[in-house]
Every structure is written in structure tokens, then in C-alpha cells.
ZATIVEX-193829 format. One line per 8 residues: number of its first residue (from 1); their letters; for each residue x, y, z of N, C-alpha, C. Coordinates in nm, 4 decimals. Example, Ala and Ser with C-alpha at 12.3 -4.5 7.8 and 13.67 -1.06 7.14 Angstrom:
1> as> 1.3190/-0.5690/0.7800/1.2300/-0.4500/0.7800/1.3200/-0.3300/0.7800 ~ 1.2850/-0.2250/0.7080/1.3670/-0.1060/0.7140/1.2900/0.0030/0.7870
***
This chain:
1> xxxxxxxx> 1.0524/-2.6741/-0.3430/0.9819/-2.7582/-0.2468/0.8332/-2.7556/-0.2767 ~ 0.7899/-2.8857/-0.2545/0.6372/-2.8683/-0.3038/0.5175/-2.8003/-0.1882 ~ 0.4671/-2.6997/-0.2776/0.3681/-2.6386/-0.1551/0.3289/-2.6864/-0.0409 ~ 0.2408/-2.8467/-0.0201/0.2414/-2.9088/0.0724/0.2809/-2.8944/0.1935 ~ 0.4318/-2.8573/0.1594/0.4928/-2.8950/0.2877/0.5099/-2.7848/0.3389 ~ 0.4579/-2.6420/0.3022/0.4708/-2.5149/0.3751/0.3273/-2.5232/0.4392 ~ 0.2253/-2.6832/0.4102/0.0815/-2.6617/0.5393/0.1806/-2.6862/0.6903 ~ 0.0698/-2.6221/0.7742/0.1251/-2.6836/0.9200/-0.0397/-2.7330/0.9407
9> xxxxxxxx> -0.0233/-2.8540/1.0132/-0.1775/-2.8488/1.1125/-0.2495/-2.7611/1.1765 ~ -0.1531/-2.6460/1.2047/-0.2510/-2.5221/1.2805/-0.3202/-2.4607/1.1655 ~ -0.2636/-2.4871/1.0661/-0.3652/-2.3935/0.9671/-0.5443/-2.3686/0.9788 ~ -0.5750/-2.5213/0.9938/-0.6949/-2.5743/1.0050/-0.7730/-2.4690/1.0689 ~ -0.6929/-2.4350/1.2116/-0.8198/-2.2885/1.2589/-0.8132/-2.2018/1.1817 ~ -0.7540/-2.1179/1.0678/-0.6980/-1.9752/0.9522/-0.8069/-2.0581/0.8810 ~ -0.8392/-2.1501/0.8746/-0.9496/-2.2349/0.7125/-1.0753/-2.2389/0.8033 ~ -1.0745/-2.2857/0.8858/-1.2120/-2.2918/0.9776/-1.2567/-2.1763/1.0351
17> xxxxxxxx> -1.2480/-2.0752/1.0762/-1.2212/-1.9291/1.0675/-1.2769/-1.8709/0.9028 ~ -1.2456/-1.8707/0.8309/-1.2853/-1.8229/0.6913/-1.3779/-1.9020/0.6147 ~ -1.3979/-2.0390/0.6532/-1.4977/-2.1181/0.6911/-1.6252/-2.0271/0.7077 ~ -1.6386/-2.0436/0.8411/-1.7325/-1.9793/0.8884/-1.8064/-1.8918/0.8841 ~ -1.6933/-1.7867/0.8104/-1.7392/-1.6623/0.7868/-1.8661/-1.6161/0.6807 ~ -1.9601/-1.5456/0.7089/-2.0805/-1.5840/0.6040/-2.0485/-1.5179/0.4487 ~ -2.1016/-1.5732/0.3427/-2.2056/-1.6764/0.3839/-2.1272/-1.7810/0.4043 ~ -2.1543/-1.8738/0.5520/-2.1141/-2.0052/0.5434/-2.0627/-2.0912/0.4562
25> xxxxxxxx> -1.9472/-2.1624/0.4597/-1.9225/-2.2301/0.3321/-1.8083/-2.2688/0.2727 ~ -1.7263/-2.3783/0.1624/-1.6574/-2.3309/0.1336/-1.6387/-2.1821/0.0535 ~ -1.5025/-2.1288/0.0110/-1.4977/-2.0316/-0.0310/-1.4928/-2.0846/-0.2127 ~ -1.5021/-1.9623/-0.2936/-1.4616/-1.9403/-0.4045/-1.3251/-1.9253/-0.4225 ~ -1.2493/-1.9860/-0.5312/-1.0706/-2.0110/-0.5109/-1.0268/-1.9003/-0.5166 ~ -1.0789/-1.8246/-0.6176/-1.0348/-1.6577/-0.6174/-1.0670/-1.5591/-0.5424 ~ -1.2127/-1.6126/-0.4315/-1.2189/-1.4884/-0.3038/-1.1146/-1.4473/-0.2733 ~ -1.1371/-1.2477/-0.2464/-1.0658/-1.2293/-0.1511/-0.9598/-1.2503/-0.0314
33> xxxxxxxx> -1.0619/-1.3618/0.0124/-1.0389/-1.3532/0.1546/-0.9641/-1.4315/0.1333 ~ -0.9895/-1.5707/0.0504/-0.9306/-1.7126/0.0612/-0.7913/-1.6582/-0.0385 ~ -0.7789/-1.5574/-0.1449/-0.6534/-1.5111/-0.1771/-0.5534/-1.4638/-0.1269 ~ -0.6252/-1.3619/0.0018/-0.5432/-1.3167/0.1085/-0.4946/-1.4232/0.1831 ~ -0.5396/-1.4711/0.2230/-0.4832/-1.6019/0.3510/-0.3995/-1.7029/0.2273 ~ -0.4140/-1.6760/0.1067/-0.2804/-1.7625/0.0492/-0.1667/-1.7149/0.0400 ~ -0.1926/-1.6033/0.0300/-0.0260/-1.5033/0.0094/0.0474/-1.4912/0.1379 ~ -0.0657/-1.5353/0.2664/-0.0071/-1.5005/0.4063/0.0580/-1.6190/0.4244
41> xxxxxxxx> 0.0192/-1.7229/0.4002/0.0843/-1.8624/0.3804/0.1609/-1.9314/0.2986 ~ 0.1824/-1.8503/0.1742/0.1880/-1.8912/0.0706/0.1746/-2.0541/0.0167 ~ 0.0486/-2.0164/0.0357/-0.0142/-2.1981/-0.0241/-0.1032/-2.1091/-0.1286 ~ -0.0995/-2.1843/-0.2494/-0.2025/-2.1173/-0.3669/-0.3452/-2.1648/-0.3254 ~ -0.4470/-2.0311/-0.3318/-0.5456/-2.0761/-0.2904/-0.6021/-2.2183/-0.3854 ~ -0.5929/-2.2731/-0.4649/-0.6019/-2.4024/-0.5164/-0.6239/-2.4899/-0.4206 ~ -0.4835/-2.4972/-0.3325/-0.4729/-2.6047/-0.2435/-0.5693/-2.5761/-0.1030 ~ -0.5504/-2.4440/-0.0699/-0.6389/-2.3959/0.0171/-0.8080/-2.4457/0.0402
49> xxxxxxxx> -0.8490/-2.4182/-0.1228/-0.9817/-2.4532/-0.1345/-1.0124/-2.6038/-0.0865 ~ -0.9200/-2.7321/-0.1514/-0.9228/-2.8769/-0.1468/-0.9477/-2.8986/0.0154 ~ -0.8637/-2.8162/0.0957/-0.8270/-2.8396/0.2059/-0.9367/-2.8001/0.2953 ~ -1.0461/-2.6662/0.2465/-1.1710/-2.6464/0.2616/-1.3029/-2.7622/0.2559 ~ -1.2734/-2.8647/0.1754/-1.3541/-2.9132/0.1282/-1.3052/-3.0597/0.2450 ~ -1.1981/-3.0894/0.2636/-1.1710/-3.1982/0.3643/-1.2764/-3.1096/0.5164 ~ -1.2046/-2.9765/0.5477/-1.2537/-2.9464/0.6225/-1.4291/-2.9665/0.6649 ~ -1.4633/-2.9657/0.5436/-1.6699/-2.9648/0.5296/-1.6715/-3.1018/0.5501
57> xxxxxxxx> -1.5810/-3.2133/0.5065/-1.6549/-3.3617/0.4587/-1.5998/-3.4146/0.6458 ~ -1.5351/-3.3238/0.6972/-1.5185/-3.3866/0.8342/-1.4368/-3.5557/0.8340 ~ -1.3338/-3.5485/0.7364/-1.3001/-3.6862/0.6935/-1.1593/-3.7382/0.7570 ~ -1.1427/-3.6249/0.9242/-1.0322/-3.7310/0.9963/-1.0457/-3.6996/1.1147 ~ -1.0608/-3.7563/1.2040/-1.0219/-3.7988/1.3286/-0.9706/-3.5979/1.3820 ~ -0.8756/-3.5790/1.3194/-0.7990/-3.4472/1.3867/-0.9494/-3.3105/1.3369 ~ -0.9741/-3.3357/1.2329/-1.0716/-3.2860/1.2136/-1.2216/-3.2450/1.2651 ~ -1.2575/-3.3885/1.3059/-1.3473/-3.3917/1.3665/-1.3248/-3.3226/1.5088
65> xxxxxxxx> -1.1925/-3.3058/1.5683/-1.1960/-3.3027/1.7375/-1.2194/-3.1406/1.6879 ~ -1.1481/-3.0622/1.5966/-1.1352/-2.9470/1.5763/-1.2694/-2.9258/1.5481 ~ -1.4103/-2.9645/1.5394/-1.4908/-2.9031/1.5026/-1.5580/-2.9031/1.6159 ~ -1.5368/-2.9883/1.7040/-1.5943/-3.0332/1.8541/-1.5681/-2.9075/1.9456 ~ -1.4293/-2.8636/1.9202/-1.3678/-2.7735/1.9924/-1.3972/-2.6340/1.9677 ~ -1.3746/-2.6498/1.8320/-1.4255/-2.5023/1.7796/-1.5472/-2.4391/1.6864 ~ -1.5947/-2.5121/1.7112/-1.7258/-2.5130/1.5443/-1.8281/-2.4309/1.6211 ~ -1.9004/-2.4545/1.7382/-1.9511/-2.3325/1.7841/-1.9218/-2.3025/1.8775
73> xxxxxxxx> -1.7950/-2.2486/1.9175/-1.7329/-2.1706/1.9636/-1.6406/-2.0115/1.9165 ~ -1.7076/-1.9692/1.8662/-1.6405/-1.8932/1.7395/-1.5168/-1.7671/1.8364 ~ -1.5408/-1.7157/1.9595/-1.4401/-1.6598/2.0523/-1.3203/-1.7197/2.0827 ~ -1.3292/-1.8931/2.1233/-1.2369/-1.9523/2.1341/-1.1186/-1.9830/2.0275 ~ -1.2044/-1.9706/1.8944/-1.1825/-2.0272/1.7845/-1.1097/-1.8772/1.7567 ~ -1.0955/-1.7827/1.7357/-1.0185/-1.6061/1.7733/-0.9418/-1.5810/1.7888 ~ -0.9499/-1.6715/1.9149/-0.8205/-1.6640/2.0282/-0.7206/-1.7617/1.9852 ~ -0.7691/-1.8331/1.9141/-0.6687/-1.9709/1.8501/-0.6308/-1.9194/1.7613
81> xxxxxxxx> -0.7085/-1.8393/1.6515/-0.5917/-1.7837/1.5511/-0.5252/-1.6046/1.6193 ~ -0.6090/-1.5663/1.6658/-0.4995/-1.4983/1.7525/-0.3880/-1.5108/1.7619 ~ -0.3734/-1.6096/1.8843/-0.2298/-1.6994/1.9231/-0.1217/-1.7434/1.8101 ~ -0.2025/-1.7843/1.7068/-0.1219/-1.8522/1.6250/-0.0756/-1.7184/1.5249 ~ -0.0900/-1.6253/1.4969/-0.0620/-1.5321/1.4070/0.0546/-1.4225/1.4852 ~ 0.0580/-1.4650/1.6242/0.1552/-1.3995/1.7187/0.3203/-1.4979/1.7042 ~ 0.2511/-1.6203/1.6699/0.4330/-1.7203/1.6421/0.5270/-1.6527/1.6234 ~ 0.6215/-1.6572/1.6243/0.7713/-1.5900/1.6037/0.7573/-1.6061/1.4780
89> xxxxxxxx> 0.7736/-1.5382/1.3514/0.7731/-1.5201/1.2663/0.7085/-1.5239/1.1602 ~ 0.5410/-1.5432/1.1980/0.4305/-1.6169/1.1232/0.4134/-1.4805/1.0649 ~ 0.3892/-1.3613/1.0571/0.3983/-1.2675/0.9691/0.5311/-1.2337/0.8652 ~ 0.6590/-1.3075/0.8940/0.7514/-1.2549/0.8591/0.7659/-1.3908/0.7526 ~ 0.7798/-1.4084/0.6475/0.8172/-1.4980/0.5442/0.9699/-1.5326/0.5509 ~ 1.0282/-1.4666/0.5671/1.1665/-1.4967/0.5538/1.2143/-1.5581/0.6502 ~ 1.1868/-1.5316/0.8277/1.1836/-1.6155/0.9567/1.1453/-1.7383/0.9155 ~ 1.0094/-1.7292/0.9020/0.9135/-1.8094/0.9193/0.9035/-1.9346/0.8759
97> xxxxxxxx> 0.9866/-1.8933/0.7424/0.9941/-1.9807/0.6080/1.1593/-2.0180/0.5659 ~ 1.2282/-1.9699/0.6928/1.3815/-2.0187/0.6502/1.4386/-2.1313/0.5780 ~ 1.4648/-2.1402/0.5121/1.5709/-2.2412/0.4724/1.4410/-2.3533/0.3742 ~ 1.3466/-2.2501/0.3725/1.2144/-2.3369/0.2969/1.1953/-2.2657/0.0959 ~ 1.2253/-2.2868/0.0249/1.2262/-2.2130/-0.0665/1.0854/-2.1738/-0.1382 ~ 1.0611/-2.0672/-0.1596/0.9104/-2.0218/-0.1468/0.9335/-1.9225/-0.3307 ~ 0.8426/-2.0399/-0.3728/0.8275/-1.9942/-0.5349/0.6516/-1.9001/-0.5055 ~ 0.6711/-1.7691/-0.5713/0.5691/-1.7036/-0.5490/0.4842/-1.7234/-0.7016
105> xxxxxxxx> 0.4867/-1.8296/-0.7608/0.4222/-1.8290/-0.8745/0.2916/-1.7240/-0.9091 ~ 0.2455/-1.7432/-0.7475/0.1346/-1.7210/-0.7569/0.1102/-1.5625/-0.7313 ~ 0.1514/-1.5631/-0.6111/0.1536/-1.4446/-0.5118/0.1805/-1.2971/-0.6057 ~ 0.2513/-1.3493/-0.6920/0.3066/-1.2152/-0.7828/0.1654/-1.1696/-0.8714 ~ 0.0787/-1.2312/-0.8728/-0.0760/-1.1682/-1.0008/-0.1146/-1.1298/-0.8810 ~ -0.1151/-1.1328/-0.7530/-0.1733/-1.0274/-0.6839/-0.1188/-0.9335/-0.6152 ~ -0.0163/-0.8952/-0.6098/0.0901/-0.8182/-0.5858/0.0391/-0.6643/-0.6655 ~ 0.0790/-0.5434/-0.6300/0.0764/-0.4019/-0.7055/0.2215/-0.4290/-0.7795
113> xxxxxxxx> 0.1564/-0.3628/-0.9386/0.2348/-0.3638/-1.0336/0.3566/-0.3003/-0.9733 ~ 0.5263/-0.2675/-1.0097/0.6070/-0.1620/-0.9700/0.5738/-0.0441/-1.0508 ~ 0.5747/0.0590/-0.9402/0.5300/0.2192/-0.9941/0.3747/0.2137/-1.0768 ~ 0.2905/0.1448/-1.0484/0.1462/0.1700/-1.1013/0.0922/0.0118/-0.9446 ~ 0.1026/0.1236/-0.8892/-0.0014/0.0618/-0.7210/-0.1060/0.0256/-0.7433 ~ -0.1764/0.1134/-0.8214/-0.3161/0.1025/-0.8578/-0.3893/-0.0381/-0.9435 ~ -0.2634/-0.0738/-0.9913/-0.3164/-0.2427/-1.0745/-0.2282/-0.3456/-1.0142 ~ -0.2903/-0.4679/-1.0596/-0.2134/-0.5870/-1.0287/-0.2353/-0.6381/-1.1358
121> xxxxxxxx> -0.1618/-0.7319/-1.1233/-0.1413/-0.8551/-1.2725/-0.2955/-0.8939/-1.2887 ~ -0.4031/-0.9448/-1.1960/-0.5069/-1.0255/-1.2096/-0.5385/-0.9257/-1.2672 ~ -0.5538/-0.7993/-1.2519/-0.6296/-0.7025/-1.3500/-0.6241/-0.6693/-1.4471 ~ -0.4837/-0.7123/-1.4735/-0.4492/-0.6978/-1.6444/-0.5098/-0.8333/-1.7190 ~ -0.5093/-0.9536/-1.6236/-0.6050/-1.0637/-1.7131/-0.7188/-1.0069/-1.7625 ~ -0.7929/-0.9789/-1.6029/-0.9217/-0.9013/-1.6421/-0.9629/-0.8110/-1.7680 ~ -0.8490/-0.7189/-1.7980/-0.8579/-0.6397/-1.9629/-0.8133/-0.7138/-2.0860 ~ -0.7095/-0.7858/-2.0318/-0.6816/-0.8488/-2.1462/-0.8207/-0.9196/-2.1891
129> xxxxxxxx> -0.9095/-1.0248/-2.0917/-0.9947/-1.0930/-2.1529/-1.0808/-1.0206/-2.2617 ~ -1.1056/-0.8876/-2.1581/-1.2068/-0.7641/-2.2404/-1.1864/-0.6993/-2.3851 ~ -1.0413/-0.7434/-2.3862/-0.9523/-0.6415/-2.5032/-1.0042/-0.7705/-2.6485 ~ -0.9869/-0.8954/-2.5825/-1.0593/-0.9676/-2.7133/-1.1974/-1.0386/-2.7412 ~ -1.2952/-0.9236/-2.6280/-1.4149/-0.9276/-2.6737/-1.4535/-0.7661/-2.7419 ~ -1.4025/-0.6914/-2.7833/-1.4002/-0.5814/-2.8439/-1.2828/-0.5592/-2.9779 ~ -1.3365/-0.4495/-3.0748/-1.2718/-0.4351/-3.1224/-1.1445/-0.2688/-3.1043 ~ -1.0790/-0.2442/-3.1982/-0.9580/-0.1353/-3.1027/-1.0518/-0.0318/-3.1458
137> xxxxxxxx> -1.1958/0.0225/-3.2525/-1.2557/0.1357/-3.2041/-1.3489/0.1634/-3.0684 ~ -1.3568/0.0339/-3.0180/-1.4661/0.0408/-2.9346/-1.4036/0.0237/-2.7812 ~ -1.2184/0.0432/-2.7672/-1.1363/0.0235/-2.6779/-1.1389/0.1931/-2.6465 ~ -1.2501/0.2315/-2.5768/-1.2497/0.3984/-2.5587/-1.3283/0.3793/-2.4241 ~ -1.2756/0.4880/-2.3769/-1.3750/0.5043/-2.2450/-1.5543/0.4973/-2.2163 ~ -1.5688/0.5509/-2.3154/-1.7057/0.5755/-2.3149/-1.7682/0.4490/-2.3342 ~ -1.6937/0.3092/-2.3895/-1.7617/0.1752/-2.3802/-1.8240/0.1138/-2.2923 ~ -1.9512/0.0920/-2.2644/-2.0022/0.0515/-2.1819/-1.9600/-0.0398/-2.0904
145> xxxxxxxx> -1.8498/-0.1622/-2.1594/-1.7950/-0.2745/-2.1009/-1.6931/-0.2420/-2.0537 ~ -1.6319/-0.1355/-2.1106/-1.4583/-0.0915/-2.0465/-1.5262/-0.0293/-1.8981 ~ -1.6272/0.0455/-1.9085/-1.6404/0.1510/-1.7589/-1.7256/0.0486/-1.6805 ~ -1.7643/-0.0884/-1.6954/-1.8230/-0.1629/-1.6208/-1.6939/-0.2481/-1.5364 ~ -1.6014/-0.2765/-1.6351/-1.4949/-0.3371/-1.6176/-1.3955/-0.2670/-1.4837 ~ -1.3975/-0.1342/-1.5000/-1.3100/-0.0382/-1.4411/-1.3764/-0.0182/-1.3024 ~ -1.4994/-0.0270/-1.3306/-1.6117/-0.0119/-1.1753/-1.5714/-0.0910/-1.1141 ~ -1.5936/-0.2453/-1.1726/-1.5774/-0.3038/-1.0673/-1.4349/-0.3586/-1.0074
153> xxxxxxxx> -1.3361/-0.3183/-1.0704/-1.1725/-0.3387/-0.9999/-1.1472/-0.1845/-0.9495 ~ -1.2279/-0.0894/-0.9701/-1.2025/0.0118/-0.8848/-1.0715/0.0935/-0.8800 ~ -1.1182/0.1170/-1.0538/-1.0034/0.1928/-1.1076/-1.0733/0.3055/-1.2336 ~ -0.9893/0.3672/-1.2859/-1.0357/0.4774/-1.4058/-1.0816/0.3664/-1.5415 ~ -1.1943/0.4402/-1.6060/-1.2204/0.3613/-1.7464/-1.0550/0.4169/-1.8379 ~ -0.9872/0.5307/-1.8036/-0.9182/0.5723/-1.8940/-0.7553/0.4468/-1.8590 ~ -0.7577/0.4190/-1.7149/-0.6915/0.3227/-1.6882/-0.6663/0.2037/-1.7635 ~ -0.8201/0.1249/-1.7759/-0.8142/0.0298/-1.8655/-0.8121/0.0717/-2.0347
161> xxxxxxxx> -0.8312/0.1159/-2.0722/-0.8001/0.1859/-2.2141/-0.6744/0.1920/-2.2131 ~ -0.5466/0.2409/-2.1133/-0.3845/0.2571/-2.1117/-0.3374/0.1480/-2.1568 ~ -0.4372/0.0276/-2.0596/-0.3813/-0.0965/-2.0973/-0.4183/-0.2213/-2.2261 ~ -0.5368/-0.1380/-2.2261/-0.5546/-0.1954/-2.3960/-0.5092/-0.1597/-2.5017 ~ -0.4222/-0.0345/-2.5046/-0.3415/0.0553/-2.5882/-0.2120/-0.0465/-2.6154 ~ -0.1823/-0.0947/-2.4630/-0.0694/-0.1954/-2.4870/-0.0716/-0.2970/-2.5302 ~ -0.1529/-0.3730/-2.5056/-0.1870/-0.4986/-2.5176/-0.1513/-0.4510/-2.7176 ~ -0.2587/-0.4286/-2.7675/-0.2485/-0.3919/-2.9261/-0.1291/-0.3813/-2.9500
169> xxxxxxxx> 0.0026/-0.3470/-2.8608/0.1502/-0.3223/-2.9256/0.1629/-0.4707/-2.9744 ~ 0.1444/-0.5680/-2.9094/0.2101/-0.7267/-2.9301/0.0684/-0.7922/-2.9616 ~ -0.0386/-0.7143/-3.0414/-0.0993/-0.7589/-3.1150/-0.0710/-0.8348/-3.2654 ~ -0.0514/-0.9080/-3.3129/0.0171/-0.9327/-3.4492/-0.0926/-0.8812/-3.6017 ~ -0.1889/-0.9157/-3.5372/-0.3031/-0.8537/-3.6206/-0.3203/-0.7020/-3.6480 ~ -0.2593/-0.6478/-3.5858/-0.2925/-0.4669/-3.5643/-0.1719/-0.4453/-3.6166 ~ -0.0247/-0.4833/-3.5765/0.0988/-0.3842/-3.6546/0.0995/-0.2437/-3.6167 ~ 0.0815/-0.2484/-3.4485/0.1599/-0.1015/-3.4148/0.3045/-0.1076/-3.4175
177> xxxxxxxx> 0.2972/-0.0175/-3.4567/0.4888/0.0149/-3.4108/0.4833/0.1350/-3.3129 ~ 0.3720/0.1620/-3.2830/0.4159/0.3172/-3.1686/0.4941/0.2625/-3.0597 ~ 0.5876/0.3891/-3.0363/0.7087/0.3891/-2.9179/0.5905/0.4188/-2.8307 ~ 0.6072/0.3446/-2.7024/0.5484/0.3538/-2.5638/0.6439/0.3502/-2.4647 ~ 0.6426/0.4565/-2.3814/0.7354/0.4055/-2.2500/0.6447/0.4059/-2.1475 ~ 0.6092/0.2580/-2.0949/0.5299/0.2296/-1.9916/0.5842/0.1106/-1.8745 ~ 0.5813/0.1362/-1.7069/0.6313/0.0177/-1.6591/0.5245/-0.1148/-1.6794 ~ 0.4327/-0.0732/-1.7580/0.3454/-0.1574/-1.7806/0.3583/-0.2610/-1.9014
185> xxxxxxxx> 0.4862/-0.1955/-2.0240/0.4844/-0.2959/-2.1063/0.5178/-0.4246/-2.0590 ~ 0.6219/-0.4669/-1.9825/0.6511/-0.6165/-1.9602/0.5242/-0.6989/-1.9169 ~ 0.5125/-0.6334/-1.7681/0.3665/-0.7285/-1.7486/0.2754/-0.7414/-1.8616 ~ 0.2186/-0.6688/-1.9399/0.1227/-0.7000/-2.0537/0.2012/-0.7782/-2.1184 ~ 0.3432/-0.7800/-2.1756/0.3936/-0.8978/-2.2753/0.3445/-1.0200/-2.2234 ~ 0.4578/-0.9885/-2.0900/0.4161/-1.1709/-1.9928/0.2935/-1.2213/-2.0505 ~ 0.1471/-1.1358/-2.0133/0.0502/-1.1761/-1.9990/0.0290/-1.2337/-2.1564 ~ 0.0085/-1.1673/-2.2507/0.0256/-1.1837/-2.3834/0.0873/-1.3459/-2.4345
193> xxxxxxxx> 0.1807/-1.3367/-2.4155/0.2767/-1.4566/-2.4212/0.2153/-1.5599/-2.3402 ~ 0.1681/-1.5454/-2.2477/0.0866/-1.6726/-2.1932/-0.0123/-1.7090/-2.2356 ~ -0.1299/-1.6097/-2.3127/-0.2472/-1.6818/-2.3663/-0.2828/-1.5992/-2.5272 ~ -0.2104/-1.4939/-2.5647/-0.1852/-1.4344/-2.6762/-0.3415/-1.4642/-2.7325 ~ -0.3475/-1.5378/-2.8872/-0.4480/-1.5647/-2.9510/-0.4837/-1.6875/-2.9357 ~ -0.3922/-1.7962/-2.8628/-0.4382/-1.9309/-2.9253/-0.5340/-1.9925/-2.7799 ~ -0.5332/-1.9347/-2.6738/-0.5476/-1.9764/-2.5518/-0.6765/-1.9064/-2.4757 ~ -0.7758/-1.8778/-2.5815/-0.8719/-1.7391/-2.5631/-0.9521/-1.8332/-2.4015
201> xxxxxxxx> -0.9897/-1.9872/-2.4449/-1.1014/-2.0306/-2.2948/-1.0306/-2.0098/-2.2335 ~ -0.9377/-2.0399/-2.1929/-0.8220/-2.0277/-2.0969/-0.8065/-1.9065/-1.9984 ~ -0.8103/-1.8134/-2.0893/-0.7979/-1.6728/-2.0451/-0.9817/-1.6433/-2.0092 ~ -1.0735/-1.6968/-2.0657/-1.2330/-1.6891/-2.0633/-1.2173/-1.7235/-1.9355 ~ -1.2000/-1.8389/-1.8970/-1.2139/-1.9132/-1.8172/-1.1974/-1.8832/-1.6496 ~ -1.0859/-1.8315/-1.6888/-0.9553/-1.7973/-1.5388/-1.0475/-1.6462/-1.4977 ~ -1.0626/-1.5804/-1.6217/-1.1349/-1.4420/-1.5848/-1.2973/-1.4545/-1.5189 ~ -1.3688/-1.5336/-1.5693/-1.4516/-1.5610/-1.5125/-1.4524/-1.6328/-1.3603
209> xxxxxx> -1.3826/-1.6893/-1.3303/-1.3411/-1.7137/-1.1936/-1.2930/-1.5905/-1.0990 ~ -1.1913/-1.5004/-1.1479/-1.1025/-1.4057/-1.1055/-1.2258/-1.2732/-1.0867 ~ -1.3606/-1.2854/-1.1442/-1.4721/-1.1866/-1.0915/-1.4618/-1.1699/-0.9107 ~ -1.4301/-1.3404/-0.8593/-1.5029/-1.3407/-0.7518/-1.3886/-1.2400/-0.6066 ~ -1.2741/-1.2112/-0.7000/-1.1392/-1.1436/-0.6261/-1.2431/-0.9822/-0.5719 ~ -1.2921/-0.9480/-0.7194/-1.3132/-0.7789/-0.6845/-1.4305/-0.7892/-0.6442
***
């Protein structure tokens, strides 16, 4: 089913609400905040953001009353998502979302890896990007860019080094053959296999956006 149709109209106060929140504005697609409120909805923040931007241009009728009502009213506006986060099943996906089929394309890069809590998929973009602006002597802790990298997702420099260790397995250029047993090899393949060598802006690109998560 196409995302779309998992919006409801109440959303508008959950967007106007995060809206508001400073600095004023729309959000960045990869904020936090605006990531969190996609996984709670599961609408990819993509669509979220667009829907931000109707919200600013004030471009309907339902819109406009909602800003009348709630725009400076920010208590009332609380109590409206209050209310609405109490629905019978609006925390529960499976209620909530019955008989609605809910592809987590997305939801899964921000999800904790299984058995390594401490990472998520977006963070393995994050190294991967790093892993091919370096070379494999300079994939050591003590690299200035690995422990800048690690600061700011708020994890060990030796962490990201684990995962640049992997990444190099399904390097084609390097020719490891070391045995690794990690629950981390698949996710790094996945990731690999999606932008490997040929897809480097791609992966530039998405990572440079994906700063604005941590």
C-alpha cells in the first residue's frame, strides 16, 4: 500500500507541533525528531518533510483553520496531540495499522542492529562513507576522522574500526579471506551491495544529509 494512505488529517497537529519547535521551521529530513515521528507513523520522513512545507506555504483551507486554532496557542495545540497519541492503538502498529500492510523500508536503518544495540544501519552508512575516504592503514583508532566520526554517533573509535575491518571483507580490491564471525557481517554486505564502489555520491550524498540524525 502506498505510504500516503497511512497519513490521517490529524497528523497535521504531530507536524505543526515539531514545526514549531525551535529553531522554528521546517525540519531537516534526517532530524531526529522528524525521524522519530516517522517510525511512529511510519511515513518516511521524505514525505513528512513535503508535508512540512504545505504546512509553511499555508496552501488549504484545512490548513489555514489549523493555524488559526493552533499556531499561537501552543498548550492547546499539547492537548491536541496529547489526545491524539491516547487513540486506541496509535502507539501500537499492529492495532493501529490492521489489515494496512506496512513495508518498513525505511524504519529498519534506524532500528538497533540484532545483538549490537549500540549501532544502527544509518551508522554503518556513516563508516562506510568514511571507510572510502581513507585508506586500510589509516582505518585505526588513533585517526583523527575515525574518533571524530565515533564522537559524534556516540560510540567507541575501536567500534568503528570493527566495522571497517568488515566492510574490507567484501572489498574486491583488498582480497581478505579472514574468517570473521560477526552479527554484523550481513548488515555491512547489504550495505556494500547497495553502493559498493560504483555509487560513491550516492553514499557522499545520503551521509552528508544523515549528519543531521546525530
Amino acid at each position: 500500500m502506498a505510504r500516503d494512505c497511512l497519513w490521517h488529517e490529524e497528523y497535521w497537529l504531530l507536524l505543526m507541533q515539531l514545526y514549531l519547535k525551535k529553531p522554528v521551521g521546517v525540519k531537516a529530513t534526517y532530524s531526529k525528531p522528524l525521524v522519530d515521528l516517522s517510525i511512529e507513523l511510519h511515513i518516511p520522513p521524505q514525505v513528512l518533510r513535503k508535508k512540512m512545507f504545505k504546512l509553511r506555504s499555508i496552501d488549504t483551507p484545512r490548513i489555514k483553520r489549523l493555524w488559526e486554532k493552533y499556531g499561537k496557542s501552543p498548550n492547546k495545540l499539547a492537548d491536541g496531540v496529547r489526545k491524539l497519541r491516547r487513540m486506541t492503538g496509535f502507539s501500537n502498529a499492529e492495532e493501529f495499522y490492521d489489515g494496512v500492510e506496512i513495508n518498513e523500508s525505511f524504519e529498519k536503518y534506524f532500528r538497533p542492529i540484532d545483538r549490537r544495540p549500540e549501532l544502527k544501519p544509518v551508522m554503518l552508512v556513516m563508516i562506510l562513507n568514511l571507510y572510502f575516504r581513507l585508506t586500510p592503514i589509516t582505518m585505526v583508532e588513533e585517526t583523527p576522522e575515525v574518533r571524530h566520526l565515533a564522537k559524534m554517533m556516540k560510540i567507541s573509535p575501536d567500534t568503528v574500526v570493527e566495522v571497517m575491518e568488515i566492510f574490507q571483507i567484501y572489498d574486491p580490491y583488498l582480497n581478505r579471506e579472514d574468517m570473521i564471525f560477526s552479527t554484523l557481517l550481513a548488515p555491512c554486505q547489504e550495505l556494500w551491495q547497495r553502493f559498493g564502489n560504483d555509487k560513491l555520491e550516492e553514499l557522499s550524498a545520503l551521509s552528508a544529509q544523515l549528519v543531521e540524525y546525530f
